[in-house]
Each structure stands twice: as structure tokens, then as C-alpha cells.
N, CA, C and O atoms as CSV, one atom per row, in Angstrom:
chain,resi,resn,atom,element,x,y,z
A,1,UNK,N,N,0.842,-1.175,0.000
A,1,UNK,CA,C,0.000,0.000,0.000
A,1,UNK,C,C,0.892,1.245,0.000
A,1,UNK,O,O,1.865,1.552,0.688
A,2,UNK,N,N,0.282,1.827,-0.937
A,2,UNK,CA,C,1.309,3.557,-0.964
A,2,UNK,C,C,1.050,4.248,0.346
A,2,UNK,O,O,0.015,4.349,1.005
A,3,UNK,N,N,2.639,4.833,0.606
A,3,UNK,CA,C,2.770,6.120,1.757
A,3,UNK,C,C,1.875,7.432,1.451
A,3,UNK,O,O,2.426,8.141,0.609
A,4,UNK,N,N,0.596,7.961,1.929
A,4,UNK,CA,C,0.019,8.951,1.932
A,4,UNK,C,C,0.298,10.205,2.636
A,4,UNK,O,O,-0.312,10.176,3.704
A,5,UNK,N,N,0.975,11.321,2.493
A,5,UNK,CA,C,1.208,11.979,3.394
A,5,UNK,C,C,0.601,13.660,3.614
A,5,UNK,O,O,0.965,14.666,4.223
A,6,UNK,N,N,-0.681,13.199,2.603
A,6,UNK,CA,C,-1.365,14.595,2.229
A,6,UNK,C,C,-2.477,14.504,1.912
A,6,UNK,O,O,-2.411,13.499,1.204
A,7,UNK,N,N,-3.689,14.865,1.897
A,7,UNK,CA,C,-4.790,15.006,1.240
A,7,UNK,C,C,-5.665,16.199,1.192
A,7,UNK,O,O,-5.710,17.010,2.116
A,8,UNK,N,N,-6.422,16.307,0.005
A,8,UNK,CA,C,-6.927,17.604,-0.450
A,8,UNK,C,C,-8.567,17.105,-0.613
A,8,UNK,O,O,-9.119,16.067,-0.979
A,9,UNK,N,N,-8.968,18.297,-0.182
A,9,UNK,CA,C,-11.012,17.877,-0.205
A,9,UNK,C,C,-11.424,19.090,-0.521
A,9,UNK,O,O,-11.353,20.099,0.179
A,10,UNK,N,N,-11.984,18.946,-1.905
A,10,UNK,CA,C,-12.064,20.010,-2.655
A,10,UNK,C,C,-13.980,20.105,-2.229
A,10,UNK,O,O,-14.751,19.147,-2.187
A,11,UNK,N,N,-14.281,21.447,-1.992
A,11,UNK,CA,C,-15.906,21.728,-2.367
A,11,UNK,C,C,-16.380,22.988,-2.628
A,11,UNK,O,O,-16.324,24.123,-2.155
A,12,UNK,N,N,-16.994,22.236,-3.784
A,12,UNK,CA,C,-17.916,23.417,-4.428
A,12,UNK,C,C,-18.746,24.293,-3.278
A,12,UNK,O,O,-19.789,23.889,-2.763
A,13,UNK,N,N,-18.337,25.101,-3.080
A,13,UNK,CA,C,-19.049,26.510,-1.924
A,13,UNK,C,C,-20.227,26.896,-2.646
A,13,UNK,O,O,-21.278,26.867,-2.005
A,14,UNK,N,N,-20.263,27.199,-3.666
A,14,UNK,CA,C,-21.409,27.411,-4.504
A,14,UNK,C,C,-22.659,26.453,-4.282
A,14,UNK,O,O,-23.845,26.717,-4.082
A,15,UNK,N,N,-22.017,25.320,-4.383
A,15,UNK,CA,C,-23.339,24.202,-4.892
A,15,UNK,C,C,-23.497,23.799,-2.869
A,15,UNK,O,O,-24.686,23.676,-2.576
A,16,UNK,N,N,-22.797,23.661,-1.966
A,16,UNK,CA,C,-23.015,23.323,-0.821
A,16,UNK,C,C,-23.812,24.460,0.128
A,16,UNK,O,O,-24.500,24.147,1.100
A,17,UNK,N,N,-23.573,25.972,-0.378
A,17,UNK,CA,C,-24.376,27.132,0.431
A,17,UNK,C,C,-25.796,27.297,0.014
A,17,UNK,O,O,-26.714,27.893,0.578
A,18,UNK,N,N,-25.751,26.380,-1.527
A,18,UNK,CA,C,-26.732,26.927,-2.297
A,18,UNK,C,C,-27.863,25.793,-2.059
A,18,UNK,O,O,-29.059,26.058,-1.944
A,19,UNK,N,N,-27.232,24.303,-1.993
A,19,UNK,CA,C,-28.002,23.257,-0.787
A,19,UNK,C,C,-28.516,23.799,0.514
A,19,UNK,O,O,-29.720,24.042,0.603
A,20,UNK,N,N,-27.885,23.966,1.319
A,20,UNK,CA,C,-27.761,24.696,2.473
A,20,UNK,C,C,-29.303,25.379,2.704
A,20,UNK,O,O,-30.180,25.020,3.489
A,21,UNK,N,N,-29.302,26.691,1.555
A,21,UNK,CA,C,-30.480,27.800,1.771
A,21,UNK,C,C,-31.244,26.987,1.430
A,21,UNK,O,O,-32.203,26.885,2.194
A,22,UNK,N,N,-31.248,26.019,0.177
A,22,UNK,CA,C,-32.811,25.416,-0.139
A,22,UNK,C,C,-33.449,24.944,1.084
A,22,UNK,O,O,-34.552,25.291,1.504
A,23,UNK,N,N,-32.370,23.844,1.784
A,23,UNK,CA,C,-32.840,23.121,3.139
A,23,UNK,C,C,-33.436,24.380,4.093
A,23,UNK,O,O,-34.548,24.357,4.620
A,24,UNK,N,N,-32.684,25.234,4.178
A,24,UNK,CA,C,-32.880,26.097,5.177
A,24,UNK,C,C,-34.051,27.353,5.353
A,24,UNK,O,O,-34.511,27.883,6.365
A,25,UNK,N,N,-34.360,27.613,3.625
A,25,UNK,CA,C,-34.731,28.585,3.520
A,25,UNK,C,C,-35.830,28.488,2.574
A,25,UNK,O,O,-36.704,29.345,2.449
A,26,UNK,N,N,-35.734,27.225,1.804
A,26,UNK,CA,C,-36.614,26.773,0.971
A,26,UNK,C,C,-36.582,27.400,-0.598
A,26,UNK,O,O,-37.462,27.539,-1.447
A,27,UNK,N,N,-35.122,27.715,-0.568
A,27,UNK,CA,C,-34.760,28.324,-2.022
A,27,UNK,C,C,-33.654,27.991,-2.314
A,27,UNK,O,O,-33.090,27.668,-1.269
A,28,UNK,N,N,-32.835,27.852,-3.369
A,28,UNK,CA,C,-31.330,27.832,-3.528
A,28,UNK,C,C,-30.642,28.998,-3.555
A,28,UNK,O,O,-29.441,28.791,-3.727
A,29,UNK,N,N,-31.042,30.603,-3.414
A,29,UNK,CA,C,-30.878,31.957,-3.123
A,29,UNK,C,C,-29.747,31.979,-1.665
A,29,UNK,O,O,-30.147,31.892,-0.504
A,30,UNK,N,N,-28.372,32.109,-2.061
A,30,UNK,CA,C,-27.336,31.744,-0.542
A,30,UNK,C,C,-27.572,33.333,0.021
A,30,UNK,O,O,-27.110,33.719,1.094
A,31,UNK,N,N,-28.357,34.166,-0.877
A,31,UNK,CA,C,-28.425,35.353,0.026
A,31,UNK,C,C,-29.283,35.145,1.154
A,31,UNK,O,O,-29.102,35.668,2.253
A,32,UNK,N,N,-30.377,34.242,0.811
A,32,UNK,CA,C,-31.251,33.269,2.124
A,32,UNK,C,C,-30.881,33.434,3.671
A,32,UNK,O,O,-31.501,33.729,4.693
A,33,UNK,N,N,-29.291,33.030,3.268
A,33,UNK,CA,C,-28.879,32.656,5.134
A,33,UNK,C,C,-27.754,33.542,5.025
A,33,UNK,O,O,-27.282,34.140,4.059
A,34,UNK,N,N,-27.387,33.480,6.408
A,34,UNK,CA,C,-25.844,33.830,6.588
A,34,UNK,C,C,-25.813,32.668,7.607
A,34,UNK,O,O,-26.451,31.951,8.379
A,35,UNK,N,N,-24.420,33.041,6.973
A,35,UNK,CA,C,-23.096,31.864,6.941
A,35,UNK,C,C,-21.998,32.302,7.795
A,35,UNK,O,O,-21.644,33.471,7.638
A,36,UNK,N,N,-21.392,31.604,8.663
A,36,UNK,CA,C,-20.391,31.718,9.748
A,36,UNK,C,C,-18.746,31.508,8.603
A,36,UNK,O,O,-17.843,31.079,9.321
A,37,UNK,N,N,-18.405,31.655,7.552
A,37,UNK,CA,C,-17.402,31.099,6.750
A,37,UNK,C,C,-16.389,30.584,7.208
A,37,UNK,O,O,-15.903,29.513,6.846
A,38,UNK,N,N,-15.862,31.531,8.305
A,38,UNK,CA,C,-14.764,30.958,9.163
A,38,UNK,C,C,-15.188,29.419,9.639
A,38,UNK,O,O,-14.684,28.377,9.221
A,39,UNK,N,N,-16.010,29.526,10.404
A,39,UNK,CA,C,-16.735,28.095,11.090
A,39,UNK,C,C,-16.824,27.241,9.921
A,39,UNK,O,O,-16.469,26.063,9.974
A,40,UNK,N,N,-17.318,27.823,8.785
A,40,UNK,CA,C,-17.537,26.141,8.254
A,40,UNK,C,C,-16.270,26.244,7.424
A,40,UNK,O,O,-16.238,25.239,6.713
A,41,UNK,N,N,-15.259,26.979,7.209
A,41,UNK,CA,C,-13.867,26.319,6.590
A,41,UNK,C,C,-13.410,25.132,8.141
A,41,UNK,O,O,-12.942,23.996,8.070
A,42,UNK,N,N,-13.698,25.781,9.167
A,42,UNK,CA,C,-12.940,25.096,10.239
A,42,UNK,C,C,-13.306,23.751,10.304
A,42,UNK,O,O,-12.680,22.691,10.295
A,43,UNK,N,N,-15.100,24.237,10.409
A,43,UNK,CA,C,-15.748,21.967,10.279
A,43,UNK,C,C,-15.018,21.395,8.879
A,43,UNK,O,O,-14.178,20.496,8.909
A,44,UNK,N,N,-15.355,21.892,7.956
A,44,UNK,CA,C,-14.908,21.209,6.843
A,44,UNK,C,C,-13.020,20.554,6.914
A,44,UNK,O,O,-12.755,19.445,6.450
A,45,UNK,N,N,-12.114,21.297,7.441
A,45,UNK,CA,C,-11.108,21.027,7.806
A,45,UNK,C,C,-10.983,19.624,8.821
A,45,UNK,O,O,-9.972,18.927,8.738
A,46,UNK,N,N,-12.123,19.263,9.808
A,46,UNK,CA,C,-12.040,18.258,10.956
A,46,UNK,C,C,-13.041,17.323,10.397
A,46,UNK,O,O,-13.354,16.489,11.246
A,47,UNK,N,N,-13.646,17.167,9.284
A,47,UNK,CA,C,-13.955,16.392,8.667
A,47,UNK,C,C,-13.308,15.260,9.152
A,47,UNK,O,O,-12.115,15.511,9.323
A,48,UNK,N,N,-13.669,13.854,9.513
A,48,UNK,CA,C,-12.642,12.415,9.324
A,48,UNK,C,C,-11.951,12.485,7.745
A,48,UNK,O,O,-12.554,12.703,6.694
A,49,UNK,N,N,-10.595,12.245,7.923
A,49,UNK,CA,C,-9.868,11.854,6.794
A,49,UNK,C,C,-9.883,10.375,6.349
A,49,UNK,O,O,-10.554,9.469,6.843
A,50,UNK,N,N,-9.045,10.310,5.361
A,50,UNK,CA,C,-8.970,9.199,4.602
A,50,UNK,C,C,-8.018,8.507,6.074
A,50,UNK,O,O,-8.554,7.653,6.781
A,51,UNK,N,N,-7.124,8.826,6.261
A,51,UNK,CA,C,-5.980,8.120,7.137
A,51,UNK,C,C,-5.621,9.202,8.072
A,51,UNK,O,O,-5.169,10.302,7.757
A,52,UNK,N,N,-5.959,8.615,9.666
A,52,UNK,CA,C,-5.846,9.741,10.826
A,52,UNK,C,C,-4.936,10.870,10.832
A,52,UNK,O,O,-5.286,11.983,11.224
A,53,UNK,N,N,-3.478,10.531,10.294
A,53,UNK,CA,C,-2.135,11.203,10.502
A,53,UNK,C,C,-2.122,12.177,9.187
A,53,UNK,O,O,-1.092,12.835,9.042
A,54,UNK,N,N,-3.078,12.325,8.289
A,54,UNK,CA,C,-3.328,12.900,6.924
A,54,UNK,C,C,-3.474,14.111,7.316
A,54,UNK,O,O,-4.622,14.211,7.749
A,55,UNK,N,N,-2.724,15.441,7.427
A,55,UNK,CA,C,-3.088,16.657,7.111
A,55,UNK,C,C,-3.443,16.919,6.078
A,55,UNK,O,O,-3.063,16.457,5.002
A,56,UNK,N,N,-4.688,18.167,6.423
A,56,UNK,CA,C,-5.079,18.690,4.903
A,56,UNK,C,C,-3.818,20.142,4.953
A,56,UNK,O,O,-3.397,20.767,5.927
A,57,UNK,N,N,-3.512,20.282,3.512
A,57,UNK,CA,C,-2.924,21.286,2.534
A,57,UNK,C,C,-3.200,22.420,3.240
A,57,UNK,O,O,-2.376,23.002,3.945
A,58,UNK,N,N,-4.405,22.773,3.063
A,58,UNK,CA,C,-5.270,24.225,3.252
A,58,UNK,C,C,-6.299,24.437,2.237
A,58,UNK,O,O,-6.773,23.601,1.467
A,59,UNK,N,N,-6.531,25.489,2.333
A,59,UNK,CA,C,-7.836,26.057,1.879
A,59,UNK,C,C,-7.162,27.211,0.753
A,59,UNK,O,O,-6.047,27.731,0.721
A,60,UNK,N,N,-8.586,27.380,-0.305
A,60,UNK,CA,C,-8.164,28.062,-1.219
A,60,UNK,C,C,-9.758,28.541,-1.798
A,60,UNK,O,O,-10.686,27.733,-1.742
A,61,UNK,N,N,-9.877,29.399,-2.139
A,61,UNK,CA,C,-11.096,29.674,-2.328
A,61,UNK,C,C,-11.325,30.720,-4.592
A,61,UNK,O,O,-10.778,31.758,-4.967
A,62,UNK,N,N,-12.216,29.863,-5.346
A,62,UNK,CA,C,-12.340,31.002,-6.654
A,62,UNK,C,C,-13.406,31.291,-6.698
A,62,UNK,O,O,-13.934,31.010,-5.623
A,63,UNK,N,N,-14.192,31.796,-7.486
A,63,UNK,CA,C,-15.163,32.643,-7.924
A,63,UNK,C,C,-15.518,32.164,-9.572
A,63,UNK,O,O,-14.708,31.938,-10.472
A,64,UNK,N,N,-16.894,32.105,-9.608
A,64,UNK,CA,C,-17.543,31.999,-11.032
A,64,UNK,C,C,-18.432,33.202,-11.298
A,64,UNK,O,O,-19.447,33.119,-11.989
A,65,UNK,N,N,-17.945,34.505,-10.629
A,65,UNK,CA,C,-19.082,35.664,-10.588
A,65,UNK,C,C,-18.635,36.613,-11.616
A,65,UNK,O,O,-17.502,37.085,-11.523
A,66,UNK,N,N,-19.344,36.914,-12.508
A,66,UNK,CA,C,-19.398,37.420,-13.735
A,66,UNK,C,C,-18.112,38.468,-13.791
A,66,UNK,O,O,-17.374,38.442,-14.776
A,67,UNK,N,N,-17.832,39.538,-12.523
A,67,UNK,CA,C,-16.816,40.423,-12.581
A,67,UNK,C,C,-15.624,39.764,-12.890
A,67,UNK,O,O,-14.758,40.329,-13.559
A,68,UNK,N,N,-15.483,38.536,-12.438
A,68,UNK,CA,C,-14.247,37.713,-12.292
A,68,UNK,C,C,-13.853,38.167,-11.010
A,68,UNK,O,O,-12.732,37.722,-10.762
A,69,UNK,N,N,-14.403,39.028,-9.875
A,69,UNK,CA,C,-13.728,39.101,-8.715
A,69,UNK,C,C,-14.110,38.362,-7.785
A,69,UNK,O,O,-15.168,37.782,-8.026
A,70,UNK,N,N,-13.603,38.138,-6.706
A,70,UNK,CA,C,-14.847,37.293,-5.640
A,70,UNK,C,C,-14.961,38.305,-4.495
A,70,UNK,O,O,-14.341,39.336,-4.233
A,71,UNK,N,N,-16.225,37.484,-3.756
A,71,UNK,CA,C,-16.947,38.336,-3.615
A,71,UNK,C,C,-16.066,38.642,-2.245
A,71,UNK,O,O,-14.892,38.272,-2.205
A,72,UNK,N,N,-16.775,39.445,-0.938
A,72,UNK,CA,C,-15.519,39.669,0.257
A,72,UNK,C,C,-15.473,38.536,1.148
A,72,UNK,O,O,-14.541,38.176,1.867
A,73,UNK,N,N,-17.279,37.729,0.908
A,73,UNK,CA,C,-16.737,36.530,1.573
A,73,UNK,C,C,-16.076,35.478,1.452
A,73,UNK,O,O,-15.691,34.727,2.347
A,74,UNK,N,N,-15.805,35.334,-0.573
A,74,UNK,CA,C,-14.965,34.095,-0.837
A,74,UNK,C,C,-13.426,34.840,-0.473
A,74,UNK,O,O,-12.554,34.220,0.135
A,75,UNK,N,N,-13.228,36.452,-1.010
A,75,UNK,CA,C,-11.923,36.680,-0.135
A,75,UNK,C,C,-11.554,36.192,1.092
A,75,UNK,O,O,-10.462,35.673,1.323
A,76,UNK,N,N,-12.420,36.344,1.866
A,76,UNK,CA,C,-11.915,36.184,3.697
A,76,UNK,C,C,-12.223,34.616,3.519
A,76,UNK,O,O,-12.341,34.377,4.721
A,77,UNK,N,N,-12.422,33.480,2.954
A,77,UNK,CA,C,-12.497,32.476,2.787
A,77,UNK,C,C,-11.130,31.806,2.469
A,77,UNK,O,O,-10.571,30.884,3.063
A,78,UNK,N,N,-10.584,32.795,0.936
A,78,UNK,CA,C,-9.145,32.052,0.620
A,78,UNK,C,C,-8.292,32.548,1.370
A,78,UNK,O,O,-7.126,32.156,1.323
């Protein structure tokens, strides 16, 4: 079995905030809720890994918003 000494867990913020409000709010509109970002980069980080001793990389955050900029919360995100 290969030595693992890294792993990366990529998620769509878009499609998980936008789940999120439907459940929450009964729309896919993420203007719906607010969102703690800090907090959920942090849960998403303590997620169970593949293999206990596996640090994740970090976090990195882009944007699909028409300006091409993101917005201040995907900033304070990456």
C-alpha cells in the first residue's frame, strides 16, 4: 500500500451554500442565510480523513461571478 502523506477535499461553496439555503430557507438563493465562513472552513477542515495522521494542505477559495472578482466573503475564505 502507498505512503500517503497529504490530502486535499475540494468543495464546491457554490453548490453546498446553495443546498444549504434550499434546506434552510426553501430556495437555492445563498443570500437566504448567513453563513459563519470561518466556522464552516474550520468543520470542513475536521472532517474524518482518509488516514488519521493525513493533514489537509489548506484552503483556497475562486469565484464563477461574472466580474471575475470574488466576492468579500470568498476573499476572507481564501
Amino acid at each position: 500500500m502507498e505512503h500517503v502523506d497529504r490530502c486535499v477535499v475540494l468543495v464546491d461553496a457554490g453548490y453546498l451554500l446553495g443546498a444549504a439555503a434550499s434546506l434552510l430557507a426553501g430556495e437555492p438563493a445563498r443570500s437566504r442565510i448567513t453563513v459563519d465562513h470561518a466556522a464552516l472552513i474550520q468543520q470542513l477542515r475536521q472532517r474524518p480523513r482518509p488516514r488519521p495522521r493525513c493533514p489537509s494542505c489548506g484552503s483556497t477559495g475562486s469565484t464563477a461571478r461574472p466580474t471575475g472578482y470574488p466576492s468579500p466573503s470568498t476573499a476572507d475564505c481564501a
